[in-house]
DSSP file (Angstrom, degrees, kcal/mol; ACC not computed):
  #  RESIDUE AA STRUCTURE BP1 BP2  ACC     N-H-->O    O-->H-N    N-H-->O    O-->H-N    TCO  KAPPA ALPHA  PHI   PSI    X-CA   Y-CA   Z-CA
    1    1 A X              0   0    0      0, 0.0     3,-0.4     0, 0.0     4,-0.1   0.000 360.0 360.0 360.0 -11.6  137.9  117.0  112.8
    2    2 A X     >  +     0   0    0      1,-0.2     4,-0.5     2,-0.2     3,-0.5   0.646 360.0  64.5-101.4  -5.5  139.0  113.3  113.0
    3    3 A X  T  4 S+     0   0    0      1,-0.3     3,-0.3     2,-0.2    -1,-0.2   0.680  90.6  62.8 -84.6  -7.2  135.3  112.2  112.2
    4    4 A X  T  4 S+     0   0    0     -3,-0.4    -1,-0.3     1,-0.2     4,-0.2   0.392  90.0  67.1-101.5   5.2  135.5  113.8  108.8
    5    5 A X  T  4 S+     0   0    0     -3,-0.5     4,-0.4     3,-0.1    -1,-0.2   0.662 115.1  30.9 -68.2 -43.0  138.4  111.1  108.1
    6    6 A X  S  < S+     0   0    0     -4,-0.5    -2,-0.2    -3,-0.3    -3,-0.1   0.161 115.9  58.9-114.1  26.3  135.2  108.5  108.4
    7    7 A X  S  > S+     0   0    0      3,-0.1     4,-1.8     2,-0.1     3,-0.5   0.544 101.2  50.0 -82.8 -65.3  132.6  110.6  107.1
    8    8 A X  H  > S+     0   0    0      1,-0.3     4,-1.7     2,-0.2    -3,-0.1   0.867 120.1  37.0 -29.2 -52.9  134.0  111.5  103.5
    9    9 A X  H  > S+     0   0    0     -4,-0.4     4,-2.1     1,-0.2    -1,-0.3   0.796 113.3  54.3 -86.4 -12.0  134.7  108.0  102.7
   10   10 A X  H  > S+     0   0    0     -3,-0.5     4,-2.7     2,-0.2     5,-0.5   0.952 112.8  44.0 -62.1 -62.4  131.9  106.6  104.2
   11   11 A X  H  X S+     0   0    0     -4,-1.8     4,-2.1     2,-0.3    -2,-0.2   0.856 110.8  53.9 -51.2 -61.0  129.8  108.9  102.3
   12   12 A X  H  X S+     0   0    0     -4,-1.7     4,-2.1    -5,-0.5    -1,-0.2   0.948 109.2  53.4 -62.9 -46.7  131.7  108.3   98.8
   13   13 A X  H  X S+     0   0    0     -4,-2.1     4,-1.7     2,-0.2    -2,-0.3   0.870 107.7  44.9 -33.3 -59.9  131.1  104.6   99.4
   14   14 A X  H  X S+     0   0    0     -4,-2.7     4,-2.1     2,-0.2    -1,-0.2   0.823 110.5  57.5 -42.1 -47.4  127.4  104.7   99.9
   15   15 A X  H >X S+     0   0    0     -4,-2.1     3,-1.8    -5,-0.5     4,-0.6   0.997 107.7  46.2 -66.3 -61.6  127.5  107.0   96.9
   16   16 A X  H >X>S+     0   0    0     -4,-2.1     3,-5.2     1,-0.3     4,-2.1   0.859 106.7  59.9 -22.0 -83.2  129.2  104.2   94.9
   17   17 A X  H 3X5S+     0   0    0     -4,-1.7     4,-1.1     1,-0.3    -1,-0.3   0.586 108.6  43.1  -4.9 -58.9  126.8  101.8   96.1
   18   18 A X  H <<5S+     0   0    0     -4,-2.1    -1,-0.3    -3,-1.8    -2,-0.2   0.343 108.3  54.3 -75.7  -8.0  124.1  103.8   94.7
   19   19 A X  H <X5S+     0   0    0     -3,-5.2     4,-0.9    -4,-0.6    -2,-0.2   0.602 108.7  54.2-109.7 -34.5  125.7  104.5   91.3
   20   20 A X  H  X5S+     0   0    0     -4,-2.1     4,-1.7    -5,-0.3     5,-0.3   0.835 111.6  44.5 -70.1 -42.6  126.2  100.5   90.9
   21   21 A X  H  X<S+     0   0    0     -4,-1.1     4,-1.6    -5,-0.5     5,-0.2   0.918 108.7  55.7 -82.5 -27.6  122.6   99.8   91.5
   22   22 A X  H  > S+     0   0    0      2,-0.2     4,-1.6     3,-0.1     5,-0.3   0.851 111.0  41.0 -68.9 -32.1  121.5  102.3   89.5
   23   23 A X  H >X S+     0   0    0     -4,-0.9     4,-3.0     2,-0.2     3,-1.9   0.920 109.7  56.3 -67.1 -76.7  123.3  101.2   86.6
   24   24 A X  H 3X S+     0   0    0     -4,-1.7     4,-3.6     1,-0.3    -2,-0.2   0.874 111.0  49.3 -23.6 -42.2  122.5   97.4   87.2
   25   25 A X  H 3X>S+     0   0    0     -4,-1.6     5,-1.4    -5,-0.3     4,-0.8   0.957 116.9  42.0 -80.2 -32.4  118.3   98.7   87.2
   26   26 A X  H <<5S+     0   0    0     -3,-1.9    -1,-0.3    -4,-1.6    -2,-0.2   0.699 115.6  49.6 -88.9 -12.0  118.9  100.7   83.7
   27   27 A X  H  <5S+     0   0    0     -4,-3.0    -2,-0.2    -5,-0.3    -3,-0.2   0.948 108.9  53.2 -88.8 -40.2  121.1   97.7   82.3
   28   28 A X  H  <5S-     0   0    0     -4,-3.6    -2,-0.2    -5,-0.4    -1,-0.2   0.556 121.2-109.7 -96.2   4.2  118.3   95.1   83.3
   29   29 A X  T ><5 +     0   0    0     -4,-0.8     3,-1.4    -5,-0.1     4,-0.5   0.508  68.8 145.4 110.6   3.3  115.8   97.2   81.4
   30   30 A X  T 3 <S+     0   0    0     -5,-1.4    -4,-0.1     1,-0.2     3,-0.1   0.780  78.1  42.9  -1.9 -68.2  113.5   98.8   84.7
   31   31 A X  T 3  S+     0   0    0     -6,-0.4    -1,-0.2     1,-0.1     3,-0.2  -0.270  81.3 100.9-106.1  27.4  112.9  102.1   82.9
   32   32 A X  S <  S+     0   0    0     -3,-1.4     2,-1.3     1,-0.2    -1,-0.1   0.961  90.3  23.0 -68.4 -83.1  112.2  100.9   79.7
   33   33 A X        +     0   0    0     -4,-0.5    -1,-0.2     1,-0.2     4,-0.1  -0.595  55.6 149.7-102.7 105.6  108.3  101.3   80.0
   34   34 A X  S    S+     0   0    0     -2,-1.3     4,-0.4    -3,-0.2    -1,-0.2   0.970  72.2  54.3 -98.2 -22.9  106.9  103.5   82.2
   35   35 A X  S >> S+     0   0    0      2,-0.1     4,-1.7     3,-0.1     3,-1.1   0.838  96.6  76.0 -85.1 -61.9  103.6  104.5   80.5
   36   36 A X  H >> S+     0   0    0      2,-0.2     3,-4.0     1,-0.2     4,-0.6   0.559  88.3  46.6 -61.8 -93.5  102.4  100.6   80.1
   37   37 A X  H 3> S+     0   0    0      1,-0.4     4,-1.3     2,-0.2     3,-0.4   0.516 118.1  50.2  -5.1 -53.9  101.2   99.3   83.4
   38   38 A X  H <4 S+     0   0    0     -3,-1.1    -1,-0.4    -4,-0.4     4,-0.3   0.624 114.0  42.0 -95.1  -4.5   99.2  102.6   83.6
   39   39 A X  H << S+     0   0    0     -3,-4.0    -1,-0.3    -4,-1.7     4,-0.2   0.688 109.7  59.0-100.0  -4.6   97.8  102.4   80.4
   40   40 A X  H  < S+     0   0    0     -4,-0.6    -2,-0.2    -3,-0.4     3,-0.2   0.607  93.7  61.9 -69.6 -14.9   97.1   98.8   80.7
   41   41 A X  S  < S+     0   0    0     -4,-1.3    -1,-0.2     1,-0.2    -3,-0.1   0.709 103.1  56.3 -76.0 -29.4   94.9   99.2   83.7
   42   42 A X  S    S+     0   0    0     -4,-0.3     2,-0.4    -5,-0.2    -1,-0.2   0.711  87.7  95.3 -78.2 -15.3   92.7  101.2   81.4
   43   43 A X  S    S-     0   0    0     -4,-0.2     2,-0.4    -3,-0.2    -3,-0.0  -0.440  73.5-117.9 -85.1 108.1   92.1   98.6   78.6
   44   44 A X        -     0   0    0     -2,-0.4    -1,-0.1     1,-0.1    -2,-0.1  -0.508  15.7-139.1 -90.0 119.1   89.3   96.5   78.5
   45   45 A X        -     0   0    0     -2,-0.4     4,-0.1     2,-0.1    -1,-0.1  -0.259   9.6-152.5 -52.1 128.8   89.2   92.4   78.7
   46   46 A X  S    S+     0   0    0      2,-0.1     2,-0.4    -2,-0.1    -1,-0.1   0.724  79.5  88.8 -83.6 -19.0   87.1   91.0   76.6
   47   47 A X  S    S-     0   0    0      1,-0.1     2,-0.2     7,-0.0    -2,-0.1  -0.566  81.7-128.5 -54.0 130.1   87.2   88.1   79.5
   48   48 A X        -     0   0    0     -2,-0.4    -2,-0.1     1,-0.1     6,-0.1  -0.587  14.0-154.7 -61.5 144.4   84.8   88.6   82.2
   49   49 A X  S    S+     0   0    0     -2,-0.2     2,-0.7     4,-0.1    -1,-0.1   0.751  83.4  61.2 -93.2 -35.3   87.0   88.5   85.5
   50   50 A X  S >  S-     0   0    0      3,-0.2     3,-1.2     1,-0.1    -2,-0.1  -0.707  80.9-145.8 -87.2 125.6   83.9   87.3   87.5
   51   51 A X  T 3  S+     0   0    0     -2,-0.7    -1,-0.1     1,-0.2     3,-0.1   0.796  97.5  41.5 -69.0  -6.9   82.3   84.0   86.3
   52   52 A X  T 3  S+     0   0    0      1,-0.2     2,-0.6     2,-0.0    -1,-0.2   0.276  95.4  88.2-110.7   5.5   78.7   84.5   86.9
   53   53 A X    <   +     0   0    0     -3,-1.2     2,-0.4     2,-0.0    -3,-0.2  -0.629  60.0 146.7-130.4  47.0   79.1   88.2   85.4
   54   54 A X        -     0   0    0     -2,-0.6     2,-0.3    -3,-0.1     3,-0.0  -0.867  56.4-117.3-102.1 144.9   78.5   87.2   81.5
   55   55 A X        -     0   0    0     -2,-0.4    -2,-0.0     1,-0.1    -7,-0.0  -0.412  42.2-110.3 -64.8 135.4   76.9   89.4   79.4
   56   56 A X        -     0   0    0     -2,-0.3     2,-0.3     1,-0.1     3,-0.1  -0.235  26.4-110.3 -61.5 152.6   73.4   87.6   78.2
   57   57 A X    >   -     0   0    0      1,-0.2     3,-1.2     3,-0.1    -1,-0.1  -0.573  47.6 -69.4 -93.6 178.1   72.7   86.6   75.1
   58   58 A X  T 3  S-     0   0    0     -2,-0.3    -1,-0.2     1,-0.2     0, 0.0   0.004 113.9  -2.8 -29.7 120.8   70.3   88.1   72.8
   59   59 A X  T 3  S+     0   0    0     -3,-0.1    -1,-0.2     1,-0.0    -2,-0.0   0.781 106.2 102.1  53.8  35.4   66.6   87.8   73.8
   60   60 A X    <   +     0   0    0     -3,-1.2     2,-0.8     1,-0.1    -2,-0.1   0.325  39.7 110.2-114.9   5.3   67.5   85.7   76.8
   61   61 A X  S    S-     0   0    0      1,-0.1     3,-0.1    -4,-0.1    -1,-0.1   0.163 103.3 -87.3 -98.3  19.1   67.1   88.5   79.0
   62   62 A X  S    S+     0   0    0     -2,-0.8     2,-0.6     1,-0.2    -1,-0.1   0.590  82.9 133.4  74.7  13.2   63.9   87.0   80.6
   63   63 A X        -     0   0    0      1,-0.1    -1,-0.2     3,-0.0     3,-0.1  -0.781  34.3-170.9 -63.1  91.3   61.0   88.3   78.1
   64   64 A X        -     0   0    0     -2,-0.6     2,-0.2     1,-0.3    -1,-0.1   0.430  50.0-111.7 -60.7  16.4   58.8   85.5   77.4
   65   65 A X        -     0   0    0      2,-0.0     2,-0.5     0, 0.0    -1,-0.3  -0.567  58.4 -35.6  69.5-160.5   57.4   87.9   74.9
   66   66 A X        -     0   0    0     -2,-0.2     2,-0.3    -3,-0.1     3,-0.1  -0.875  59.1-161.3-108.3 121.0   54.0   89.3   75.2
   67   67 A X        -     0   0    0     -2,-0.5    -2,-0.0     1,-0.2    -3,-0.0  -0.787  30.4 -96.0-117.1 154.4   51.6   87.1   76.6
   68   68 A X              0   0    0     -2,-0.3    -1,-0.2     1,-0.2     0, 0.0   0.315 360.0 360.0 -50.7 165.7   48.1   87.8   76.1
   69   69 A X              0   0    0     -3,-0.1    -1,-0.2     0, 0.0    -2,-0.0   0.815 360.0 360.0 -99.0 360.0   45.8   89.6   78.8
């Protein structure tokens, strides 16, 4: 019985603990956006990320044209 003398408050403390940081993560703006990261991943850079991975330009593609037979 005497342990529930340092359980309760132990237990309400913790809880506090938890009730302070959770405020502190909604005051510094956390849970503002949850949806962007995951819709950003989908969105396509007009950079290429690789350097050697540019798209060609036009009629560079290695066609000399058609050379006679």
């Amino acid at each position: 019985m005497e342990i529930l003398f340092l359980l309760i408050p132990l237990a309400v403390g913790l809880m506090a603990v938890a009730v302070v940081f959770f405020l502190w993560t909604v005051k510094s703006g956390q849970y503002d956006d949850l949806e962007g990261p995951a819709h950003r991943i989908l969105m396509d850079d007009d950079d290429p990320m690789i350097p050697g991975n540019r798209p060609r330009a036009a009629g560079s593609d290695g066609d000399q044209g058609e050379k006679g037979d």
